[in-house]
Steps between C-alpha positions, in 0.01 A plus 500: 500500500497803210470709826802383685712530217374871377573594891850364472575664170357802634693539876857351268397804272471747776819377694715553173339860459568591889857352445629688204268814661762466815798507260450714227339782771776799571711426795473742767825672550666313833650778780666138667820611609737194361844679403502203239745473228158318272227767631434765266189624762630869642635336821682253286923529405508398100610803388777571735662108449463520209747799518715304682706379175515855356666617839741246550565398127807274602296327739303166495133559627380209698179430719483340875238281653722441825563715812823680537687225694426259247588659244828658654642263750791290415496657159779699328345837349756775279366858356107405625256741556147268696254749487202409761223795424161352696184615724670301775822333585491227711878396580600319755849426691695313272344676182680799681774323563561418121405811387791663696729280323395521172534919568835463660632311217477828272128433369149698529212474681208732382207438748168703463208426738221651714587293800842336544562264763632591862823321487554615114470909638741420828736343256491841269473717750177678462133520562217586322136688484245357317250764328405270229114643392295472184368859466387617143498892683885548619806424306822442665844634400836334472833574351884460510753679745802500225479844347620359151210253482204662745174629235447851508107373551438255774353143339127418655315247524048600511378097565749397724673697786802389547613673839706220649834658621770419690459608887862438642793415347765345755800466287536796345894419428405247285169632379452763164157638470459504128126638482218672728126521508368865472526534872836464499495150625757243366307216347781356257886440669805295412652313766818377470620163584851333415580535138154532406168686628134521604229712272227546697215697389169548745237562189519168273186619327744743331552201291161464415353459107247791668794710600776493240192539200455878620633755357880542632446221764772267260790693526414470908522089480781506287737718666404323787631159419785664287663567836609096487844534267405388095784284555307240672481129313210356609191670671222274679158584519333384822151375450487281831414752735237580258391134390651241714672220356436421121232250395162509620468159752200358391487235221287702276756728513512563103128536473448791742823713376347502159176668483405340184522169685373584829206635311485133328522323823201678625307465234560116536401474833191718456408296233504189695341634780202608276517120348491336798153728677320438154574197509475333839104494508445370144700178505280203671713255636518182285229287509579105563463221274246249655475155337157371456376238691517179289187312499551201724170288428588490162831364583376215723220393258850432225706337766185242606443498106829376467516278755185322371649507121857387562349164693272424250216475737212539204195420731616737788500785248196417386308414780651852622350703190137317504561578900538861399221483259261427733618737745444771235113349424433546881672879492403644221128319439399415863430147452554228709768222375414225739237342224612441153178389387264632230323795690930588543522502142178684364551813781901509403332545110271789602755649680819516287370472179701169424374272250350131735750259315774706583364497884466168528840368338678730758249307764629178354858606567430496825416169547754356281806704680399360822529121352712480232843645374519778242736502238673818364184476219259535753687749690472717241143433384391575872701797513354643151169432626554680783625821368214530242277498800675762608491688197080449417430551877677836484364578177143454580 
């Protein structure tokens, strides 16, 4: 038993140790590319939302969980700016649809992704190249086409190239090219639409933690999304096409979005496991209660007792205990009852050890039972007679 126990203590010990060993250890740095407002990894956006309300200082800075036709449709919007900055943009027909509107109506649409859905780049008016690489070697090289803003040094990029450009531009009418890779490739254009208009840029990681934290690389980002008019009252930060809809779905929901917790919840079920295994061999099942078996002879010899004692039947009983007697002579001392005669009496004396008077007044019990009636005096005479037979024959 001291053994089980020191073995639990001792695995319970080494659980907590591995535990706090997994969250106390340093994190290695994630390259994930998530474009999340909450990420502070390099591939993350924190810094840049979080510039959102120094850009736009008259604006209201809110976050979506729901694609653009949810969030758009049937909904009036005045001075907005939805920025959608993501590794991929999956819209579909009517998030298009809404989109248009919401532009036409005199608000902004910045979009930034690698890949941008067929139906989005027919409705714009363009097509793109994708060159997106990881390449620690090769840097690549963007800037702005507006003399007053363009760097007099190109801003780079060494972890990420960021390549993606523009390939065709089919509306050039109602298209401005507002900045170029180093190739001369257009990778960020404003498109026009109603009172309102399109940003798209081809290079979202421009608005990367990783990018806008080297040297220069901020002014890039900022410029970039000063091009939406600082008049703008609200600005929305899309975090579907990054996240999907807000709230995890399972029921343990608030357990595994807190680390603390999920770390808990673990440690709970580990901890049951590891109860269960040491315990499912050392528990015997429970053993059943079997009553005794009751000792029946005794219980007969009472009930014909009592049958002989409630009918007051004094020579039955007795003639049934000198009956006995003699049964126990013939048992016990292997003589023959049949003769109740002298030679009876003086063998029964060697034998048992009892005294010859005592001998032959049990003998003469005999005889009277068999004749006469016995009162309760007698009864009790022949039945103290009897017992210290029993007691000197034993003794002896």
């Amino acid at each position: 038993m001291k053994s089980y126990k020191f073995s639990v203590i001792v695995s319970v010990l080494l659980l907590v140790l591995y535990i706090l060993a997994q969250i106390y250890k340093p994190k290695p740095l994630d390259w994930t590319v998530t474009l999340s407002q909450k990420d502070k990894n390099p591939f993350g956006a924190y810094i840049v939302y979080h510039q959102l309300q120094q850009l736009f200082p008259k604006a209201t800075v809110t976050i979506s969980r729901d694609p653009l036709y949810n969030k758009l449709y049937d909904e009036s919007f005045e001075k907005t700016a939805y920025f959608a900055i993501s590794p991929e943009l999956g819209t579909d027909t009517l998030d298009i649809a809404a989109a248009c509107q919401f532009v036409e109506d005199g608000n902004y649409l910045f979009i930034s992704a690698n890949e941008l859905s067929k139906k989005l780049r027919d409705t714009l008016g363009i097509s793109m190249t994708d060159l997106y690489t990881f390449n620690s070697k090769n840097s690549s090289a963007i800037n702005f086409v507006s003399p007053s803003i363009k760097a007099a040094k190109n801003y780079t990029s060494s972890k990420a190239i960021v390549n993606n450009y523009f390939d065709s531009i089919k509306r050039p009418d109602s298209t401005v090219v507002l900045g170029t890779n180093d190739k001369g490739k257009a990778n960020f254009i404003k498109v026009n639409c109603g009172k309102g208009a399109f940003f798209v840029h081809a290079t979202p990681l421009v608005f990367s933690n990783y990018f806008i934290a080297k040297d220069g690389n901020a002014a890039y980002t900022a410029t970039a999304l000063s091009f939406v008019p600082a008049s703008v009252t609200t600005v929305i930060w899309d975090e579907y096409y990054k996240l999907g809809r807000a709230g995890a779905t399972t029921p343990l929901r608030v357990f595994l979005e807190n680390e603390y917790l999920r770390w808990a919840l673990w440690l709970a079920i580990v901890a049951m496991l590891l109860y269960v295994l040491f315990n499912i061999k050392r528990k015997q099942r429970i053993i059943p209660i079997i009553t005794p078996l009751q000792n029946a002879t005794l219980d007969f010899v009472k009930t014909i007792a009592g049958i002989y004692f409630h009918q007051k039947d004094n020579k039955a009983i007795a003639h049934k205990k000198l009956q006995h007697w003699l049964d126990f002579v013939r048992q016990r001392f292997q003589i023959s009852t049949s003769s109740l005669n002298d030679d009876f009496v003086q063998l029964l004396v060697k034998k048992s050890g009892v005294g010859t008077g005592h001998i032959e007044n049990l003998i003469h019990y005999v005889s009277v039972v068999e004749t006469n009636t016995v009162s309760d005096k007698m009864l009790l005479e022949i039945s103290n007679s009897i017992d210290h037979f029993y007691r000197e024959a034993k003794a002896s």
